[in-house]
C-alpha positions as CSV (number, residue, x, y, z in Angstrom):
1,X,112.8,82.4,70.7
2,X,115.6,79.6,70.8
3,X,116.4,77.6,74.1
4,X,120.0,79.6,73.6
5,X,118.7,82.6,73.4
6,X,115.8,82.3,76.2
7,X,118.6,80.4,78.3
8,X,120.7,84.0,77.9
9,X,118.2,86.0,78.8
10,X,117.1,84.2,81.7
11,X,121.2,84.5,82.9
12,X,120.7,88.4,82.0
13,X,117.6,88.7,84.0
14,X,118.7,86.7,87.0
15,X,121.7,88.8,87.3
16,X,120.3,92.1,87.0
17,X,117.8,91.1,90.1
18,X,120.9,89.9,91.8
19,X,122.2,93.2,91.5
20,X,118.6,94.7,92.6
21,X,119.0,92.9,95.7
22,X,122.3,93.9,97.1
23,X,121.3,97.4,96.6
24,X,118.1,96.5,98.4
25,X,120.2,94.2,100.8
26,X,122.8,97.4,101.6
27,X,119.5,99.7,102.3
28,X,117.6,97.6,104.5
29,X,120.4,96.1,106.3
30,X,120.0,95.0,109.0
31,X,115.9,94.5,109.4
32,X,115.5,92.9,106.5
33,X,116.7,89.7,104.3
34,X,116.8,90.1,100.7
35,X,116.8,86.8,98.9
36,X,117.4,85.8,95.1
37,X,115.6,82.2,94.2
38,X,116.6,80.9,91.0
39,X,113.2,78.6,90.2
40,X,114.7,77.2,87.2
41,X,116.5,74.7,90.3
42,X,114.0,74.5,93.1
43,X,116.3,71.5,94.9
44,X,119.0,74.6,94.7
45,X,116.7,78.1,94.0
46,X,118.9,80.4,96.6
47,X,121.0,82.0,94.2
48,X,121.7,84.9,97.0
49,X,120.8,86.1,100.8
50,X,121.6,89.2,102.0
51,X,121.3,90.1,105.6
52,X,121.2,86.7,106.3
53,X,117.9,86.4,109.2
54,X,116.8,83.1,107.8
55,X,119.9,80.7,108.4
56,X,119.6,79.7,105.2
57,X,122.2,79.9,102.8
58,X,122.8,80.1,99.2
59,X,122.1,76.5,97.1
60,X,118.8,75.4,99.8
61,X,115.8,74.9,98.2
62,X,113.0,76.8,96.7
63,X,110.3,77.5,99.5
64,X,106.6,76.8,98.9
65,X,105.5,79.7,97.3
66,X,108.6,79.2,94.4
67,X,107.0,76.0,93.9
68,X,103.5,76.8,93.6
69,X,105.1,79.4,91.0
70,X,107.2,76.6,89.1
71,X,103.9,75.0,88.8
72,X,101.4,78.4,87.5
73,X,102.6,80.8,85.5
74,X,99.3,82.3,86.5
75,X,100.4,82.7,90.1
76,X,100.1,86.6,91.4
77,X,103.4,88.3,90.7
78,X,103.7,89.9,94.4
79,X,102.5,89.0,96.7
80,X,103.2,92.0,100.0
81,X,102.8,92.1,103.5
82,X,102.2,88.6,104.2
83,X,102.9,87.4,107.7
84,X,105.5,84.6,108.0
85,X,108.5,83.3,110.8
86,X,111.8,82.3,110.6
87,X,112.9,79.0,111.7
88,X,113.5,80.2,115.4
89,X,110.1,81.2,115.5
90,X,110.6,84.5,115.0
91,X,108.0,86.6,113.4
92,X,108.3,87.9,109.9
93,X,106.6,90.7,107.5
94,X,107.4,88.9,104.1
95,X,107.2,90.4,100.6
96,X,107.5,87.9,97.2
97,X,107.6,89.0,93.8
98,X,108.4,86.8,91.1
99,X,110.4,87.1,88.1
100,X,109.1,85.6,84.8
101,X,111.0,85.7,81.2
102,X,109.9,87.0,77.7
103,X,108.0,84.5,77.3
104,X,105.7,84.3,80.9
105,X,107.0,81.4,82.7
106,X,108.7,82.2,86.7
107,X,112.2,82.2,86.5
108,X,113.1,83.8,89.9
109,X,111.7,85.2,92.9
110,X,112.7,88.6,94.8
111,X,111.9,87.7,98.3
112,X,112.1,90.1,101.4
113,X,111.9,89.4,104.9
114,X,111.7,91.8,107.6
115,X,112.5,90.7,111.5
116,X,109.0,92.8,113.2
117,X,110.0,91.5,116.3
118,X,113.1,93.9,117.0
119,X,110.2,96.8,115.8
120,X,108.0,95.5,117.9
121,X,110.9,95.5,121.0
122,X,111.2,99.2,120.1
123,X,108.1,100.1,120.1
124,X,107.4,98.8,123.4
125,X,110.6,100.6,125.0
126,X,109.0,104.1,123.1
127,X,105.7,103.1,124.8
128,X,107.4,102.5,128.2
129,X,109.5,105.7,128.1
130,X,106.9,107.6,127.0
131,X,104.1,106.5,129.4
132,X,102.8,109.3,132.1
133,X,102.5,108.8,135.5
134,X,99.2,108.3,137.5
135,X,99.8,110.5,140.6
136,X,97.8,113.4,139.6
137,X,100.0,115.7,139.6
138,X,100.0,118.1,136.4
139,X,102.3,120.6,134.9
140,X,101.6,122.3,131.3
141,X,105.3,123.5,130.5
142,X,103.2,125.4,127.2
143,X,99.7,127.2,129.3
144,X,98.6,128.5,125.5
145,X,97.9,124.7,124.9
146,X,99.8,124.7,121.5
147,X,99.6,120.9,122.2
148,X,96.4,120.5,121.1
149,X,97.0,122.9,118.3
150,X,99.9,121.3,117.4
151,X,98.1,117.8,117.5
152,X,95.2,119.2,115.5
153,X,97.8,120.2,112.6
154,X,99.2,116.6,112.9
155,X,95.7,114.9,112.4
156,X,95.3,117.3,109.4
157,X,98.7,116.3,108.1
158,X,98.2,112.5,108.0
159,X,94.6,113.0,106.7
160,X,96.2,114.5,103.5
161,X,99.1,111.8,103.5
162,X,102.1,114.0,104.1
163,X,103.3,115.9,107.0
164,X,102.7,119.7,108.6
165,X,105.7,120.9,106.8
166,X,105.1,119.0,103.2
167,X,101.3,120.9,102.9
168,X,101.1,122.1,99.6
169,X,99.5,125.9,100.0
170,X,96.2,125.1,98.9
171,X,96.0,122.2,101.7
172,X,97.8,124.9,104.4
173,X,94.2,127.4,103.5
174,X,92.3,124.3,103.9
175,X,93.8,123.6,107.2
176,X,93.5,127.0,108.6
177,X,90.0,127.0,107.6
178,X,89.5,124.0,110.1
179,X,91.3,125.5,112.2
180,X,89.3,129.2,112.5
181,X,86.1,126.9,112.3
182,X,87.3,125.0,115.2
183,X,88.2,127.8,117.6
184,X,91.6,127.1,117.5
185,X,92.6,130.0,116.3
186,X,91.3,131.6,119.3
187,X,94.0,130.2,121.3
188,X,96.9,132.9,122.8
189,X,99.8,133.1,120.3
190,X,97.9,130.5,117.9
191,X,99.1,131.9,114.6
192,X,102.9,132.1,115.6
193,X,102.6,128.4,116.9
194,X,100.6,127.7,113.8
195,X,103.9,129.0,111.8
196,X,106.5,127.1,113.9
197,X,104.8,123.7,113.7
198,X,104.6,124.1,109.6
199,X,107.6,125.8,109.0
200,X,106.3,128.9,107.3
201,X,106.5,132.5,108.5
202,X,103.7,134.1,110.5
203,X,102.4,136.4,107.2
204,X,102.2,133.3,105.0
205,X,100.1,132.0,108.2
206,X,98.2,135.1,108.3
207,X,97.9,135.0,104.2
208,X,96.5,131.5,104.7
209,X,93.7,132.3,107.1
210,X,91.8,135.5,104.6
């Protein structure tokens, strides 16, 4: 391929990822910065920042992993999940993927960068209101102990990758199966809470347990 031509793809390319990440940027908003890197300039590779968490801003430099692209072509496409920080030390779940051309050399990079410490804020204000007193004192506002039921259905659920009301009918037999084996089926009014937690009537319920 000509320089000309390679040099108008590479503009096509770059702005078709641009485009990919304020869709991205407008989705994720506001956990997550989505940033364009244009490696053909690594002393100017921010070609666009979305949900600007970083402080940077568009025409700073590439970071390290846009050089160690520039200089492998061989360097892994994507790399996910990595653990990074932002500048004021806050920490960071970081995702790269990089963009080559027609002919396999990095011309960009797709980088996002999501804020885990506002998560991890709300997860420790769900663990805080959700925490049980010591006192001894017990109530069961359910005495058929559907929880434990209910949990049971949940473990299923996640075993199988999807949720109580997603099983497919052939995982819904499985589960009642485990279920009867278990003695929970035993339980007072288990097949009606059986329905309720997966969303089904009681006769597919019943239908599911033959």
């Amino acid at each position: 391929m000509t320089q000309a031509k390679l040099n108008v793809e590479q503009r096509t390319i770059l702005e078709q990822v641009k485009q990919i990440a304020a869709g991205l940027g407008e989705t994720l908003a506001p956990f997550t910065e989505v940033v364009v890197h244009d490696l053909r300039s690594p002393k100017h590779a921010v070609l666009a920042i979305h949900n600007n968490l970083s402080g940077r801003k568009v025409g700073d430099p590439a970071t390290e992993l846009g050089l160690a692209r520039i200089a492998d072509d061989a360097y892994p496409q994507i790399l996910a999940n990595y653990a990074n920080r932002f500048a004021d030390g806050r920490q960071a779940k970081s995702t790269s993927i990089g963009i080559k051309d027609s002919d396999g050399r990095y011309i960009a990079a797709l980088c996002l960068n999501v804020d885990v410490t506002l998560f991890r804020s709300l997860t420790n204000m769900l663990e805080q209101f959700s925490s049980l007193g010591t006192d001894g004192v017990r109530e069961s506002l359910d005495p058929s102990s559907a929880d434990s039921l209910r949990e049971r259905i949940d473990r299923f659920a996640v075993s199988q990758a999807t949720t109580p009301q997603a099983l497919r009918a052939d995982q819904r037999r499985a589960l009642m199966q485990a279920l009867k084996q278990e003695g929970f089926l035993d339980l007072r009014r288990s097949m009606e809470t059986v329905a309720q937690h997966l969303g089904v009537s009681r006769a597919t319920v019943y239908n599911d347990a033959k």
